[in-house]
mmCIF file of the N, C-alpha and C atoms, coordinates in Angstrom:
data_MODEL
# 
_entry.id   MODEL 
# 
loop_
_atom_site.group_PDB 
_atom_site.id 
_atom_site.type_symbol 
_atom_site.label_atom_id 
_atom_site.label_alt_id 
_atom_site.label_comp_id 
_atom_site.label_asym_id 
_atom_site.label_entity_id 
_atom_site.label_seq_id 
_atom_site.pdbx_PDB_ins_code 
_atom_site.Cartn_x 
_atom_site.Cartn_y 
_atom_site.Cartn_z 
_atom_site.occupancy 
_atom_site.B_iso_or_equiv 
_atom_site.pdbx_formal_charge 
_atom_site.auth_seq_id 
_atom_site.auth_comp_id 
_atom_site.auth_asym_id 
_atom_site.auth_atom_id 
_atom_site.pdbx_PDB_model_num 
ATOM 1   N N  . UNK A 1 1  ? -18.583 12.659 6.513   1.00 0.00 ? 1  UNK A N  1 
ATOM 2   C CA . UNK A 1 1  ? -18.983 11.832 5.386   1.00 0.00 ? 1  UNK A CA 1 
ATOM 3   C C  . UNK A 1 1  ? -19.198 12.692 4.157   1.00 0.00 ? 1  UNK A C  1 
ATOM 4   N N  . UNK A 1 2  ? -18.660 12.129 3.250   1.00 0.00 ? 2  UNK A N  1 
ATOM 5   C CA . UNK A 1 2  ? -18.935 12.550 1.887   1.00 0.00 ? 2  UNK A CA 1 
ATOM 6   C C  . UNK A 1 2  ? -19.786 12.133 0.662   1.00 0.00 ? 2  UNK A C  1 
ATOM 7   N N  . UNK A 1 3  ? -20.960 12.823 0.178   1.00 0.00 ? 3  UNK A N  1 
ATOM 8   C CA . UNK A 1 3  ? -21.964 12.252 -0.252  1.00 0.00 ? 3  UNK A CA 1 
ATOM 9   C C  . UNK A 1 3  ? -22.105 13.133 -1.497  1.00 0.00 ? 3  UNK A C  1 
ATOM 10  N N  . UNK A 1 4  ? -22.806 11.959 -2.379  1.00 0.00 ? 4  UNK A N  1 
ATOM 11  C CA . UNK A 1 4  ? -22.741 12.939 -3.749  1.00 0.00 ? 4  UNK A CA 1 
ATOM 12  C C  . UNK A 1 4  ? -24.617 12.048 -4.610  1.00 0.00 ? 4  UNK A C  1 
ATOM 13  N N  . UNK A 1 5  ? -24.666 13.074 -5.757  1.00 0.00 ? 5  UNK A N  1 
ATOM 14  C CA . UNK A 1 5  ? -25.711 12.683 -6.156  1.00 0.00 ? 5  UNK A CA 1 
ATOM 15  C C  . UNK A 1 5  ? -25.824 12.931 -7.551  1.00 0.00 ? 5  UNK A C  1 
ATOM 16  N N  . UNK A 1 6  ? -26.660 12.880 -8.549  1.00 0.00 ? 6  UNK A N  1 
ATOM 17  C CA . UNK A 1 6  ? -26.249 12.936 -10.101 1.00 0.00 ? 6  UNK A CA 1 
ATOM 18  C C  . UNK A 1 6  ? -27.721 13.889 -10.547 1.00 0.00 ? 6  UNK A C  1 
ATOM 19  N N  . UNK A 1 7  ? -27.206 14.577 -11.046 1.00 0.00 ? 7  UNK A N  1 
ATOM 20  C CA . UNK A 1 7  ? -28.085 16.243 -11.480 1.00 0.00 ? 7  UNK A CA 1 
ATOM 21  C C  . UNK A 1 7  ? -27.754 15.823 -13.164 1.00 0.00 ? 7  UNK A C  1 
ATOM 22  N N  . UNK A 1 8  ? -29.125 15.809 -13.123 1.00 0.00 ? 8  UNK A N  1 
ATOM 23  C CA . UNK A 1 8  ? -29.068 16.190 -15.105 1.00 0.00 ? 8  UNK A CA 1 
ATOM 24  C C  . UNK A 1 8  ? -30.076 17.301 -15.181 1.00 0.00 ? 8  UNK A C  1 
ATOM 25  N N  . UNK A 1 9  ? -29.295 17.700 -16.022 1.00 0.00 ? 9  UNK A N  1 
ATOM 26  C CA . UNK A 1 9  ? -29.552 19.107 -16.782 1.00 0.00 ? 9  UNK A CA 1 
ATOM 27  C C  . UNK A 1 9  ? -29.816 19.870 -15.298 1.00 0.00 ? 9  UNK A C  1 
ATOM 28  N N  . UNK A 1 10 ? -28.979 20.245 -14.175 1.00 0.00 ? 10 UNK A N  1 
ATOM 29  C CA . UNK A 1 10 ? -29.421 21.094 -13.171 1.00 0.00 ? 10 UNK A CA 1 
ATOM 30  C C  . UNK A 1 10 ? -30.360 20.506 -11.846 1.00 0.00 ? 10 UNK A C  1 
ATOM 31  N N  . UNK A 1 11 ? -30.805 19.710 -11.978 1.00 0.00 ? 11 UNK A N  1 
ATOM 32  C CA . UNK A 1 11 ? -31.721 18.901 -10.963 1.00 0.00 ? 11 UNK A CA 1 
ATOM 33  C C  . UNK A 1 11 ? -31.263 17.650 -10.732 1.00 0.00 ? 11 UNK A C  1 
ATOM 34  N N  . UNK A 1 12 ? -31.416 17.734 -9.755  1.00 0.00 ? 12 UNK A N  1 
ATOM 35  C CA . UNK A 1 12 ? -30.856 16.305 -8.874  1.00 0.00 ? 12 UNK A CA 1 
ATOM 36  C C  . UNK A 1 12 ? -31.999 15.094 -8.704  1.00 0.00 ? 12 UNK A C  1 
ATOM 37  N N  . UNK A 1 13 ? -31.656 13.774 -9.027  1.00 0.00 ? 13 UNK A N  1 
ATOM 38  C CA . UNK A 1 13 ? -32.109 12.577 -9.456  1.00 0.00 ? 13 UNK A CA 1 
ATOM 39  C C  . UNK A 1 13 ? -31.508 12.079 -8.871  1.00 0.00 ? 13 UNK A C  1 
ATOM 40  N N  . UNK A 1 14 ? -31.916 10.582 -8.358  1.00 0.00 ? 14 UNK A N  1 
ATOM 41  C CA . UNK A 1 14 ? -31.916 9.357  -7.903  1.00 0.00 ? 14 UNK A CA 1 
ATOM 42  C C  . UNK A 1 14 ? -31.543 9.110  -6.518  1.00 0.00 ? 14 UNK A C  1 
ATOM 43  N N  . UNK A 1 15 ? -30.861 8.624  -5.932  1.00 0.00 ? 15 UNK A N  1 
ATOM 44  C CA . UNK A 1 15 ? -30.435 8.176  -4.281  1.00 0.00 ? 15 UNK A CA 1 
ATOM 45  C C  . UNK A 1 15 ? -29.013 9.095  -4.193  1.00 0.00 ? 15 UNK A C  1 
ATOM 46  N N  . UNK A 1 16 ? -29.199 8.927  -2.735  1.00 0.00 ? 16 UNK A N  1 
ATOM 47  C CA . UNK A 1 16 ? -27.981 10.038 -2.147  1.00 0.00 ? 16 UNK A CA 1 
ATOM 48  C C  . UNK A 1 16 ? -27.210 8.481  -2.167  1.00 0.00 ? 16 UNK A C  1 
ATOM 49  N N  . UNK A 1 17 ? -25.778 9.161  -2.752  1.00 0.00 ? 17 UNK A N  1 
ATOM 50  C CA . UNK A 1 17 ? -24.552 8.050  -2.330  1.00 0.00 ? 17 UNK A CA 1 
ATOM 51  C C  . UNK A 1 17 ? -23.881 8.209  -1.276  1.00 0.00 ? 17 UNK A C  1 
ATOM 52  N N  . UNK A 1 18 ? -23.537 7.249  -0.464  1.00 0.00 ? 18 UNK A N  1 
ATOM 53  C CA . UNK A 1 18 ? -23.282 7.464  0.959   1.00 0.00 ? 18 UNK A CA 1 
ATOM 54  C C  . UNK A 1 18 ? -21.711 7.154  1.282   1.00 0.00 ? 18 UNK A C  1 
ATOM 55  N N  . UNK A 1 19 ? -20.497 7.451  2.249   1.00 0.00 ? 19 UNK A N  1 
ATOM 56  C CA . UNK A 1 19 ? -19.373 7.215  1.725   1.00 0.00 ? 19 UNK A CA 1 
ATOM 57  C C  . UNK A 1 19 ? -19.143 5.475  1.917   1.00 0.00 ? 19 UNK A C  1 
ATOM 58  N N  . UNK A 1 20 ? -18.448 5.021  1.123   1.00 0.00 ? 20 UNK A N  1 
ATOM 59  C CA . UNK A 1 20 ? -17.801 4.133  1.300   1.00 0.00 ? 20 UNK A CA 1 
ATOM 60  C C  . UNK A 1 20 ? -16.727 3.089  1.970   1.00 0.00 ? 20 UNK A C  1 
ATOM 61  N N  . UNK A 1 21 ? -16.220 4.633  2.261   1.00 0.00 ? 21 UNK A N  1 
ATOM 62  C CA . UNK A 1 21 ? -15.073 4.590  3.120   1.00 0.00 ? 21 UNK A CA 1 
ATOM 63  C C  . UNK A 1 21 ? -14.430 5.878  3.920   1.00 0.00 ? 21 UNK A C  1 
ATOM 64  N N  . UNK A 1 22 ? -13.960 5.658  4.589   1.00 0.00 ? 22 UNK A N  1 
ATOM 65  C CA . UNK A 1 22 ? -13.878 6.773  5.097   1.00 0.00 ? 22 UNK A CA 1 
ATOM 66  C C  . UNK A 1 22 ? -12.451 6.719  6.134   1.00 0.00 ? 22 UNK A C  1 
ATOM 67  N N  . UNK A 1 23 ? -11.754 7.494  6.952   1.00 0.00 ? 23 UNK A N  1 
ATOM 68  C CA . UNK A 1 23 ? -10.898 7.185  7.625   1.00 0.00 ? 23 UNK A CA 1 
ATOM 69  C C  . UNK A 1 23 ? -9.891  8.608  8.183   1.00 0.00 ? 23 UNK A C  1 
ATOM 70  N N  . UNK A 1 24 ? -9.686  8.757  9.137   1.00 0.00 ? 24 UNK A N  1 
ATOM 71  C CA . UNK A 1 24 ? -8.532  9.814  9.538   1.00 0.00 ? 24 UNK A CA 1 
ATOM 72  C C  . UNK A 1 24 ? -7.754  8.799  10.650  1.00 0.00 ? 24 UNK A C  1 
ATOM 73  N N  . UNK A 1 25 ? -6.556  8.207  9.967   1.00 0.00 ? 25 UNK A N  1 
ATOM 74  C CA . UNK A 1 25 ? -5.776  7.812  10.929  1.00 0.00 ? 25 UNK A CA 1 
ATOM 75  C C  . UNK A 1 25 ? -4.347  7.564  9.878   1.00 0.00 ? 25 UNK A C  1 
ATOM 76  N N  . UNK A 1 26 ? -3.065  7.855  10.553  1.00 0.00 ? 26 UNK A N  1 
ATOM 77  C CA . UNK A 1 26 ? -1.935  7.564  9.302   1.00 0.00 ? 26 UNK A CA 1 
ATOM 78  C C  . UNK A 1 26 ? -2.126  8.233  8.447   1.00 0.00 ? 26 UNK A C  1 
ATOM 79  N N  . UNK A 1 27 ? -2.651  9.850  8.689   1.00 0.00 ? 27 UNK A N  1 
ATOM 80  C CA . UNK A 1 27 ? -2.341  10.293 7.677   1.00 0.00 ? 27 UNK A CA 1 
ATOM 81  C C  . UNK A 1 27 ? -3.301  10.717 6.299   1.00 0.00 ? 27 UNK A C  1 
ATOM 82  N N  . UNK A 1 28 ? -4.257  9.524  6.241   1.00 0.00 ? 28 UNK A N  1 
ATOM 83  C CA . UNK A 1 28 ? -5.637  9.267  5.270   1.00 0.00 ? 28 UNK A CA 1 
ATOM 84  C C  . UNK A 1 28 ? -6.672  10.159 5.837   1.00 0.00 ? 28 UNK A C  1 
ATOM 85  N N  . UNK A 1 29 ? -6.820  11.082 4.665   1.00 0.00 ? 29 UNK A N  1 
ATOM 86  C CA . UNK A 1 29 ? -8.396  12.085 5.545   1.00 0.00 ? 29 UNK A CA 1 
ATOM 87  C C  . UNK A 1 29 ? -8.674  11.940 4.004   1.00 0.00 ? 29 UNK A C  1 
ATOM 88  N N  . UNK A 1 30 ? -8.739  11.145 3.162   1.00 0.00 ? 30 UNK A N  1 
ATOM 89  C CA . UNK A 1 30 ? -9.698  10.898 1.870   1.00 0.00 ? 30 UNK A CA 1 
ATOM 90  C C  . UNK A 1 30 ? -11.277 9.917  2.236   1.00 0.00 ? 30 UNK A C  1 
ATOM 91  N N  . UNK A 1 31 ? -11.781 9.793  1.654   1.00 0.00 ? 31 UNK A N  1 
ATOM 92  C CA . UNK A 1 31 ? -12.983 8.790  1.393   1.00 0.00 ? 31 UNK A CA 1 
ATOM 93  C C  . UNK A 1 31 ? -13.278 8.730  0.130   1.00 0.00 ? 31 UNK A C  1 
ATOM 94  N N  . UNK A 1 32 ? -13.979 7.393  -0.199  1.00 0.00 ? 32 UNK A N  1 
ATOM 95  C CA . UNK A 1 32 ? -14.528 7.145  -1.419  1.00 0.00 ? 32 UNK A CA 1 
ATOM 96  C C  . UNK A 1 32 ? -15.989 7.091  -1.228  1.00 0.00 ? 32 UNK A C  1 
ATOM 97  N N  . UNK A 1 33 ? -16.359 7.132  -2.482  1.00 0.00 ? 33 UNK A N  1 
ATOM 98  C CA . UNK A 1 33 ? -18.218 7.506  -2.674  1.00 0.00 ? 33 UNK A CA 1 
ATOM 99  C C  . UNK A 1 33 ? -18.211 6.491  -3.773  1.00 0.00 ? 33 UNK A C  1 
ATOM 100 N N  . UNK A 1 34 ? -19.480 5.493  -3.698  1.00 0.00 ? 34 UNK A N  1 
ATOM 101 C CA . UNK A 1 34 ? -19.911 5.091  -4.837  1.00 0.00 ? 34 UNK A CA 1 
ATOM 102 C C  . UNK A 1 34 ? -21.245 4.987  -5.217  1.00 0.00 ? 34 UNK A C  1 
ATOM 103 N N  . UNK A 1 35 ? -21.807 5.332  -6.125  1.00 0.00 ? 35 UNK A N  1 
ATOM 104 C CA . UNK A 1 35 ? -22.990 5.795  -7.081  1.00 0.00 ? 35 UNK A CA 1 
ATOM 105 C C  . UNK A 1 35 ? -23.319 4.987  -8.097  1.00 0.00 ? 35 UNK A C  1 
ATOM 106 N N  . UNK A 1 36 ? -24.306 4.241  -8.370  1.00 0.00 ? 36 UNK A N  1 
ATOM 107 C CA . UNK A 1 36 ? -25.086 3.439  -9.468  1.00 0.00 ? 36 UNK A CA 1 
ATOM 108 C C  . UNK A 1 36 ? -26.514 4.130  -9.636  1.00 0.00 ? 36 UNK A C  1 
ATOM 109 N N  . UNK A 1 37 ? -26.741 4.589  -10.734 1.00 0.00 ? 37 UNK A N  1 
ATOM 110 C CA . UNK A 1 37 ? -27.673 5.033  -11.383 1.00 0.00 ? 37 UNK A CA 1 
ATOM 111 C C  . UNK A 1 37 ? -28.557 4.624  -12.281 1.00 0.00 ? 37 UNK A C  1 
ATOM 112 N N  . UNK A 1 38 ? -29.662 4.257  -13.192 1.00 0.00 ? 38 UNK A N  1 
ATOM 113 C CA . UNK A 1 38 ? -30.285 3.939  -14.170 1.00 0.00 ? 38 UNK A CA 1 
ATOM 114 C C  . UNK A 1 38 ? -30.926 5.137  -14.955 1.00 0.00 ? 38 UNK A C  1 
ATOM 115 N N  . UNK A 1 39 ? -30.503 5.744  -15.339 1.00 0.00 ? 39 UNK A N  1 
ATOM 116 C CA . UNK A 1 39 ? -31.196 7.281  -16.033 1.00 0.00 ? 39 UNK A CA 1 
ATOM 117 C C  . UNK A 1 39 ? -31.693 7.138  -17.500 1.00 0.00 ? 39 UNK A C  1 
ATOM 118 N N  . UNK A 1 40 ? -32.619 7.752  -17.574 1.00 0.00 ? 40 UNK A N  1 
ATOM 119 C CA . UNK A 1 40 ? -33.233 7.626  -19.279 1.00 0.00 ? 40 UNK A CA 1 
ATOM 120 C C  . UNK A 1 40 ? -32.806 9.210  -19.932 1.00 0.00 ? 40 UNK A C  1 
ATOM 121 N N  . UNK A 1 41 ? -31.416 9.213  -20.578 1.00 0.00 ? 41 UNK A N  1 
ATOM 122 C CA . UNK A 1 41 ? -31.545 10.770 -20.902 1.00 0.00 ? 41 UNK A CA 1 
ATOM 123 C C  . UNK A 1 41 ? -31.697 11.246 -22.467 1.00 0.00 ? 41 UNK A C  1 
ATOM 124 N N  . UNK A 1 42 ? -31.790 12.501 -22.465 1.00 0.00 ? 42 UNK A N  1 
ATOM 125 C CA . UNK A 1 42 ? -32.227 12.656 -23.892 1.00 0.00 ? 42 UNK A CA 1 
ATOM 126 C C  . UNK A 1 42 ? -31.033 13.550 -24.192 1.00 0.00 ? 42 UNK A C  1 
ATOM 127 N N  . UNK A 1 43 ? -30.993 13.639 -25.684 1.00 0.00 ? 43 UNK A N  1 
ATOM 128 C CA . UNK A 1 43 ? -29.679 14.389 -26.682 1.00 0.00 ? 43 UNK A CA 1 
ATOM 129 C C  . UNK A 1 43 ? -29.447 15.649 -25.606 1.00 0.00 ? 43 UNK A C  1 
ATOM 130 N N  . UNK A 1 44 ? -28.102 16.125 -25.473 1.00 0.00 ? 44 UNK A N  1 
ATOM 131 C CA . UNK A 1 44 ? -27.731 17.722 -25.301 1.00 0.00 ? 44 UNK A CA 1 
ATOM 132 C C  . UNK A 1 44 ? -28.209 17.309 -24.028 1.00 0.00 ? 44 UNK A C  1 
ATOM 133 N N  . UNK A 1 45 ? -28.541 16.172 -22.679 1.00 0.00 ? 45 UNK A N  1 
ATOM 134 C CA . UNK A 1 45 ? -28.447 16.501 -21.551 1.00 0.00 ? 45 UNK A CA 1 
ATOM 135 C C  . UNK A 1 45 ? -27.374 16.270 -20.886 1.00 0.00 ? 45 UNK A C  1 
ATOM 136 N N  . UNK A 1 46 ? -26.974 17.324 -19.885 1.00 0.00 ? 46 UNK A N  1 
ATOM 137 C CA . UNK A 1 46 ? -25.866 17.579 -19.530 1.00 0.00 ? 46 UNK A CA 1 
ATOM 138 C C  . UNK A 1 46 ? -25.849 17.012 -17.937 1.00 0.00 ? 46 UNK A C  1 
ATOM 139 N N  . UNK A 1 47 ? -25.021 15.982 -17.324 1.00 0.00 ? 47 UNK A N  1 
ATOM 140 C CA . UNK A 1 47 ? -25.014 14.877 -16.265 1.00 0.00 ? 47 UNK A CA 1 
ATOM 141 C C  . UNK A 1 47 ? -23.717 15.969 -15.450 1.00 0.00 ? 47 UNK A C  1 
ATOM 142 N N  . UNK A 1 48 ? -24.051 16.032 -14.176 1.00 0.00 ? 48 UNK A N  1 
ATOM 143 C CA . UNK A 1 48 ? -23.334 16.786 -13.031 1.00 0.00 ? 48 UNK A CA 1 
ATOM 144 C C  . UNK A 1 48 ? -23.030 15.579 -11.843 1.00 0.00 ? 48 UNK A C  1 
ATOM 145 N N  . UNK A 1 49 ? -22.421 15.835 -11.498 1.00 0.00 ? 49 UNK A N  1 
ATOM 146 C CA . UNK A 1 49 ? -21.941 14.724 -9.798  1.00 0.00 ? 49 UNK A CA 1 
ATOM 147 C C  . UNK A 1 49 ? -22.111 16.128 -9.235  1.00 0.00 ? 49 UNK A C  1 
ATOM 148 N N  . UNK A 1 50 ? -22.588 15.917 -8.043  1.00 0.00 ? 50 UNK A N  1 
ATOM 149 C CA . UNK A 1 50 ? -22.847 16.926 -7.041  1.00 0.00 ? 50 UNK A CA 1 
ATOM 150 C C  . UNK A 1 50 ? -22.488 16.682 -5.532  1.00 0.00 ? 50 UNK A C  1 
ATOM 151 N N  . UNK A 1 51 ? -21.300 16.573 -5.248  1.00 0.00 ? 51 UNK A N  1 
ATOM 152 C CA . UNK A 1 51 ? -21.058 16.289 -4.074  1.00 0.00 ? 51 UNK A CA 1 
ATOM 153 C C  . UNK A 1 51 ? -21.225 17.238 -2.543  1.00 0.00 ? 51 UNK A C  1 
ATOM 154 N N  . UNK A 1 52 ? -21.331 16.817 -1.589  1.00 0.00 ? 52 UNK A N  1 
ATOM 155 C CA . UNK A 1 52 ? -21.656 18.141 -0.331  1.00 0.00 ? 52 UNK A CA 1 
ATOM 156 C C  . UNK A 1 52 ? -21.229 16.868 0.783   1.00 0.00 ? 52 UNK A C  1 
ATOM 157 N N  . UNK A 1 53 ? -21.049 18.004 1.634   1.00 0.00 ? 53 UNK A N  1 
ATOM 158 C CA . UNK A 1 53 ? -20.361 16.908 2.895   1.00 0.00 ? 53 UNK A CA 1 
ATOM 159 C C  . UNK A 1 53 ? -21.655 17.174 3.775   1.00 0.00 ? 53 UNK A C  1 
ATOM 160 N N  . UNK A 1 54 ? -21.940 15.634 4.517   1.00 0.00 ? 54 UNK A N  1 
ATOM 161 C CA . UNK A 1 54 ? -23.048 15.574 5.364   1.00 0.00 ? 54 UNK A CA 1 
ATOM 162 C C  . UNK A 1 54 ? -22.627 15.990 7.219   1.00 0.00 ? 54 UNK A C  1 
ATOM 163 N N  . UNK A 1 55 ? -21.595 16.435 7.214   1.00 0.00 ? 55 UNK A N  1 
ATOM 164 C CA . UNK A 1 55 ? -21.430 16.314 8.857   1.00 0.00 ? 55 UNK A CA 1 
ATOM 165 C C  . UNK A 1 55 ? -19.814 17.493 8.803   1.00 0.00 ? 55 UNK A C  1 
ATOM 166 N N  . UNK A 1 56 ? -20.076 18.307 9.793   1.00 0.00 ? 56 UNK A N  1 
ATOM 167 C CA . UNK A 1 56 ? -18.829 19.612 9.811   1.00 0.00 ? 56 UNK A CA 1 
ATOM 168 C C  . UNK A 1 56 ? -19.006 20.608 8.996   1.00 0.00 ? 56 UNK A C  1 
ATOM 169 N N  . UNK A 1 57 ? -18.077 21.175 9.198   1.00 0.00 ? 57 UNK A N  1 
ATOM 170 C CA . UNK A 1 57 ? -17.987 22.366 7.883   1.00 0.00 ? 57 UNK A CA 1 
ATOM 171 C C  . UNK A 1 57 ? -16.515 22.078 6.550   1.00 0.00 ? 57 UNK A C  1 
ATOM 172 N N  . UNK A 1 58 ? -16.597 22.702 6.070   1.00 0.00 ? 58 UNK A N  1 
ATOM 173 C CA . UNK A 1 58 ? -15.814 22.668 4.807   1.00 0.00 ? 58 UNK A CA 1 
ATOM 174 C C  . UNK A 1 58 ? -16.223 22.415 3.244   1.00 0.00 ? 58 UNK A C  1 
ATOM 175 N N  . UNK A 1 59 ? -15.183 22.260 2.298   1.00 0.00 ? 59 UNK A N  1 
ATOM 176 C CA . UNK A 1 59 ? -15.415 22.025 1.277   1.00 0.00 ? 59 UNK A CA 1 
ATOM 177 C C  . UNK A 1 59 ? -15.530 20.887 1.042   1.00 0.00 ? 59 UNK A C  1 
ATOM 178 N N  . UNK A 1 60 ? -15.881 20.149 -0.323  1.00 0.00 ? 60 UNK A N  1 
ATOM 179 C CA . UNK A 1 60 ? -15.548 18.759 -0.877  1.00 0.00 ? 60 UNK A CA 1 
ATOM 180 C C  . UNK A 1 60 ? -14.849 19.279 -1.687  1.00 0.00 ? 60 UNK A C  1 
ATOM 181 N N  . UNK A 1 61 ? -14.434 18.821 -2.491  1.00 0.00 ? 61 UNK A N  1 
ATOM 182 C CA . UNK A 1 61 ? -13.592 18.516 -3.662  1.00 0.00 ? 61 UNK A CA 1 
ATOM 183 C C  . UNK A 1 61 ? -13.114 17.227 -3.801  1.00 0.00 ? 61 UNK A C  1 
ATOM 184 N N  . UNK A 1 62 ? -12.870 17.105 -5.295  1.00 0.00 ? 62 UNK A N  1 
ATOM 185 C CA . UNK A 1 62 ? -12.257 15.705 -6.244  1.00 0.00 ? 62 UNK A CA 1 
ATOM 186 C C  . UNK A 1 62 ? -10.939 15.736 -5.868  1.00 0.00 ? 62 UNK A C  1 
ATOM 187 N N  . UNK A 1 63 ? -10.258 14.716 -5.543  1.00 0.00 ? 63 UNK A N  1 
ATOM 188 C CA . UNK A 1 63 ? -8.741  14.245 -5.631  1.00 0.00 ? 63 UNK A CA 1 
ATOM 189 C C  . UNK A 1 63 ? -8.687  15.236 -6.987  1.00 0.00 ? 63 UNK A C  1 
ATOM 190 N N  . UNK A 1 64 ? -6.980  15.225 -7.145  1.00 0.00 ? 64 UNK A N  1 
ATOM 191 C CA . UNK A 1 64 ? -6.191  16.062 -8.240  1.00 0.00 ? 64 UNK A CA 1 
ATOM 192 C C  . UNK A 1 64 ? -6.644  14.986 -9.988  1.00 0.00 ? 64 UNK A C  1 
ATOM 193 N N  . UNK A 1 65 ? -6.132  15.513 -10.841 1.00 0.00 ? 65 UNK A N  1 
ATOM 194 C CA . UNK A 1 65 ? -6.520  15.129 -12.197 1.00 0.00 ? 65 UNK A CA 1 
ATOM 195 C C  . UNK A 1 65 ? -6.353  13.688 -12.182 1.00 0.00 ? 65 UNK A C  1 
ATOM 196 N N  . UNK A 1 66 ? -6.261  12.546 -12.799 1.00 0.00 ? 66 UNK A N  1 
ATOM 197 C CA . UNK A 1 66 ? -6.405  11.077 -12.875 1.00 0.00 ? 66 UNK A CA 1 
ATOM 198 C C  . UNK A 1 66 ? -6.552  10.578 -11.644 1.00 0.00 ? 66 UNK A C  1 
ATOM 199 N N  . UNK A 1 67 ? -7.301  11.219 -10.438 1.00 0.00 ? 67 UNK A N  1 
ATOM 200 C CA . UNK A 1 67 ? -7.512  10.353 -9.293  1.00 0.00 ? 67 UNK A CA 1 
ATOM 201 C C  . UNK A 1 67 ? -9.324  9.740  -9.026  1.00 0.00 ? 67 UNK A C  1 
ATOM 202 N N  . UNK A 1 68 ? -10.054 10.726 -9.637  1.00 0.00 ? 68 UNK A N  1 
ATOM 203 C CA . UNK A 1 68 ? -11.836 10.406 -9.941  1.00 0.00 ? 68 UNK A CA 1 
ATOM 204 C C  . UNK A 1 68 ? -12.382 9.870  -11.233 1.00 0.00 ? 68 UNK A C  1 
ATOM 205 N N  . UNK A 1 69 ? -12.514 8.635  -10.627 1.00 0.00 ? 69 UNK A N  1 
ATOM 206 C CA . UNK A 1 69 ? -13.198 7.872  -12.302 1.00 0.00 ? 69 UNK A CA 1 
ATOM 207 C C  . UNK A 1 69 ? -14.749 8.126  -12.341 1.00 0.00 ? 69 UNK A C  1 
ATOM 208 N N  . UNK A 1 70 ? -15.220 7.936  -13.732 1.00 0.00 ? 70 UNK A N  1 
ATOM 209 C CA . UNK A 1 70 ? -16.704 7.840  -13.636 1.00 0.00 ? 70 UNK A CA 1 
ATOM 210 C C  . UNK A 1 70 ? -16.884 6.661  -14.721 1.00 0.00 ? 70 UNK A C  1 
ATOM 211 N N  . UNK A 1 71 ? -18.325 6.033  -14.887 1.00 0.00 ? 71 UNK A N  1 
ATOM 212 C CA . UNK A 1 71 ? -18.122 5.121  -16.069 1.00 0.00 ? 71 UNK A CA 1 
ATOM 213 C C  . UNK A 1 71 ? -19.935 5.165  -16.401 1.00 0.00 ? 71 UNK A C  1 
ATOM 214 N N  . UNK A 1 72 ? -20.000 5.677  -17.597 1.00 0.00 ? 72 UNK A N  1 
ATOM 215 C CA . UNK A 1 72 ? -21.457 5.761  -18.184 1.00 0.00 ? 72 UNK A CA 1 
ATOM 216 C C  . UNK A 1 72 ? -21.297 4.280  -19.061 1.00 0.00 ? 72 UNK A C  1 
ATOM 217 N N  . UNK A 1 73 ? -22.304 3.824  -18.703 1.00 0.00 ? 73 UNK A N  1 
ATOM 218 C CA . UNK A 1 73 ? -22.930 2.833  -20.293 1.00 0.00 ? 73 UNK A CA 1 
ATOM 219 C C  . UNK A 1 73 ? -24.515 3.243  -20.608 1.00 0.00 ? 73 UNK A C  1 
ATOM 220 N N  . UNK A 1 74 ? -24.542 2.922  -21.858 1.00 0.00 ? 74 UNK A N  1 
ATOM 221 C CA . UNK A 1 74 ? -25.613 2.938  -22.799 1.00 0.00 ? 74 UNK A CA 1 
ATOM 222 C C  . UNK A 1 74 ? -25.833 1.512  -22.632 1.00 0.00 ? 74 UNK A C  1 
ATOM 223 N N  . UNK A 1 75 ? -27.258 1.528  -22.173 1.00 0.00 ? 75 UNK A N  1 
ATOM 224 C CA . UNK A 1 75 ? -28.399 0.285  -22.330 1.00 0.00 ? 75 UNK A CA 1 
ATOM 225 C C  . UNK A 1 75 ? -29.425 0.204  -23.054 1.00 0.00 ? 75 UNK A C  1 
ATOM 226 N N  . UNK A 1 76 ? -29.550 -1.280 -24.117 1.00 0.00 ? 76 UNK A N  1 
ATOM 227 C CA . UNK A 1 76 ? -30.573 -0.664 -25.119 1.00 0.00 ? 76 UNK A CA 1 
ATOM 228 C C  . UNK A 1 76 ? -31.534 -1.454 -24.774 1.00 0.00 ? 76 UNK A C  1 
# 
């Protein structure tokens, strides 16, 4: 499983995201993660995804360039 979490400015905040999906069969050894947050941040803070795998050894990593979306909104 692949799990990720949201670090501002260096420290990690809110709930662990848990995978979504997951699968090794045909070929598929990807999973998806999804994350909803409510954060109050201030000017010049800098927002990290921090992903780590919960079970085995290895790396994580992001799919290749246009495959990881993210989507911030501003709430007033």
């Amino acid at each position: 499983n692949v799990n990720a979490r949201v670090a501002v400015n260096g420290i990690v905040v809110g709930a662990i995201s848990a995978s979504g999906y997951i699968r090794w069969a045909s070929n598929h050894d990807h999973s998806s993660i999804h994350v909803n947050e409510i954060l109050q941040l201030n000017a010049n803070d800098v927002i990290t995804i921090v992903t780590f795998r919960e079970a085995n050894s290895g790396t994580v990593r992001f799919s290749g360039s246009n495959e990881s979306s993210f989507m911030i909104n501003k709430l007033k």
